[in-house]
C-alpha positions in Angstrom: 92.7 85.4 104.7 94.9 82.5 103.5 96.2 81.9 100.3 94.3 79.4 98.2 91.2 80.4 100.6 87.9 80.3 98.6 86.7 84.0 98.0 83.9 84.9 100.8 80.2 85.7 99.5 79.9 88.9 99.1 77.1 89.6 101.6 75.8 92.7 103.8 76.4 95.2 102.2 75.4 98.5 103.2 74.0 99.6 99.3 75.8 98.4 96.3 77.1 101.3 93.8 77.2 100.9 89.9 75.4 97.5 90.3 75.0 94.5 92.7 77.4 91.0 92.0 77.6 88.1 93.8 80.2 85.5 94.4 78.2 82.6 91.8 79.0 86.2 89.2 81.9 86.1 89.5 83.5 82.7 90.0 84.2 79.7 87.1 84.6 82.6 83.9 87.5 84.9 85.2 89.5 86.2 87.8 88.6 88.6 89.9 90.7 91.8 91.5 89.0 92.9 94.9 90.0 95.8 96.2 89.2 97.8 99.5 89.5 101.9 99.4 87.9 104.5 101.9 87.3 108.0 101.2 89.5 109.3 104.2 92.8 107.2 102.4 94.9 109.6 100.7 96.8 106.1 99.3 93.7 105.3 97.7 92.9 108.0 96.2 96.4 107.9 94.7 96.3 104.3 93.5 93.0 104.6 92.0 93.8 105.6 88.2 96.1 102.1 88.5 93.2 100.3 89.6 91.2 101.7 87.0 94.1 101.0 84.2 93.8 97.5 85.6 90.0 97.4 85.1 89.7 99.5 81.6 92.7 96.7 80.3 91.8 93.7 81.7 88.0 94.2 81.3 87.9 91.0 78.9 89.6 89.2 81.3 89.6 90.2 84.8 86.1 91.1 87.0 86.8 93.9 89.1 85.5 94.6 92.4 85.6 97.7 94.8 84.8 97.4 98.6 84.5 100.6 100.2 85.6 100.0 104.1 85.4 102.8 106.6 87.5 103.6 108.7 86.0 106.0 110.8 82.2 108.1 111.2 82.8 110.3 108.3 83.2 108.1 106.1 80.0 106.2 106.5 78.3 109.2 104.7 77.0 107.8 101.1 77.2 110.9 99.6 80.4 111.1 100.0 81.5 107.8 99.2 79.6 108.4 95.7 81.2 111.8 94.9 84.5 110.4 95.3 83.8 107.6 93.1 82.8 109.5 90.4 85.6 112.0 91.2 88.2 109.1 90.8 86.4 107.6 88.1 85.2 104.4 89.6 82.5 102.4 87.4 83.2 98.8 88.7 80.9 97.9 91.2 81.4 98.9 94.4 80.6 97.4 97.9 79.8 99.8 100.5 80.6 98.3 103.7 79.7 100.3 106.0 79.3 97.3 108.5 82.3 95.8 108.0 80.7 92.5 106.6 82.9 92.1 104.0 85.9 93.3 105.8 85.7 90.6 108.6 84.6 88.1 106.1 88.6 89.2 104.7 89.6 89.4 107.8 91.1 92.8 106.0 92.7 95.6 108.0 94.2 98.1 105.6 93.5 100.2 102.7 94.6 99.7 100.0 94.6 96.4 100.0 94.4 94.0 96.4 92.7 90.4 96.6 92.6 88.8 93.5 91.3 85.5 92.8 91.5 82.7 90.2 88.9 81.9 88.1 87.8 79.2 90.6 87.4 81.7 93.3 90.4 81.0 95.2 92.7 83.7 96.6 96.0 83.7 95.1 97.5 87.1 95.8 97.5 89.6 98.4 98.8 93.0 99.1 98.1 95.9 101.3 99.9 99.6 100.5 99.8 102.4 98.0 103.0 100.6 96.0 103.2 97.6 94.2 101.7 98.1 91.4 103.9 96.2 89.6 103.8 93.1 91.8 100.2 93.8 91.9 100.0 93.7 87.8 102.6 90.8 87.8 100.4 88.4 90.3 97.4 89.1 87.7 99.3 88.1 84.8 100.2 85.1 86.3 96.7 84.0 87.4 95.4 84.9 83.9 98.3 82.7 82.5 100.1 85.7 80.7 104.1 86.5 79.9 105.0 89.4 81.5 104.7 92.4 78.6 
C-alpha cells in the first residue's frame, strides 16, 4: 500500500471480535492505528502491551484497529485467536482474517505491521517489525498534530 492511499473497506471478515467497524466509522473524526498480529508471532505477542498503551492513551484521539492475519492452519482456530486476545489484553476491535481479505486489500505481508491513517482515511505511516515503537508513537503524533512529549 502507498503512502497517501485511501484506507481499504474493511470487508470479509471471517467474525469480527469485541465489535464490528467499518471504514465510514472510522474515517472524518480521528485517526486510525491498524495493526495486523497472528497468534503464531512471538513479535506480536511482544509488542502487544505497546499497542495497548497506544490505544488506552490515545483512546480520545486515535481509533484503533486489530487485524488478525494467519499465517498458517493453526492459526485459523477461533478459539485460539480469542484466548490470546484476552491473554494479551486486546479490547479494540479485532478483524479476524482468516481469508486474507483484508490482508490483500493491504497488500500486507508481515506481522507486526502498523497502518495508521489520518483522519481523512489516508495512509500516512507504515511499518513492519517488533521495533519501532518510538517511530511508530512519533508518526501518530504527527498525524494527530502533537509536539513530541
Amino acid at each position: 500500500m502507498k503512502l497517501r492511499a485511501p484506507m481499504p473497506e474493511l470487508d470479509g471478515a471471517t467474525e469480527w471480535l469485541n465489535g464490528e467497524v467499518k471504514k465510514s466509522d472510522l474515517i472524518g473524526d480521528k485517526p486510525t492505528l491498524i495493526h495486523f498480529w497472528s497468534v503464531s508471532c512471538g513479535l506480536c505477542k511482544e509488542a502487544m502491551p505497546n499497542v495497548n498503551e497506544f490505544r488506552d492513551e490515545y483512546k480520545d484521539e486515535l481509533n484503533v484497529v486489530a487485524v488478525h492475519m494467519p499465517r498458517s492452519e493453526k492459526d485459523l482456530d477461533l478459539d485460539q485467536i480469542k484466548e490470546v486476545a484476552a491473554e494479551h489484553d486486546i479490547t479494540q476491535p479485532i478483524f479476524v482474517d482468516n481469508k486474507h481479505a483484508l490482508t490483500d486489500a493491504f497488500e500486507n505481508q508481515y506481522v507486526p505491521a502498523y497502518y495508521v491513517f489520518d483522519g481523512e482515511g489516508n495512509l500516512r505511516h507504515f511499518q513492519a517489525g517488533g521495533g519501532g515503537m518510538k517511530m511508530l508513537r512519533k508518526r501518530v503524533n504527527r498525524v494527530l498534530g502533537k509536539t513530541e512529549k
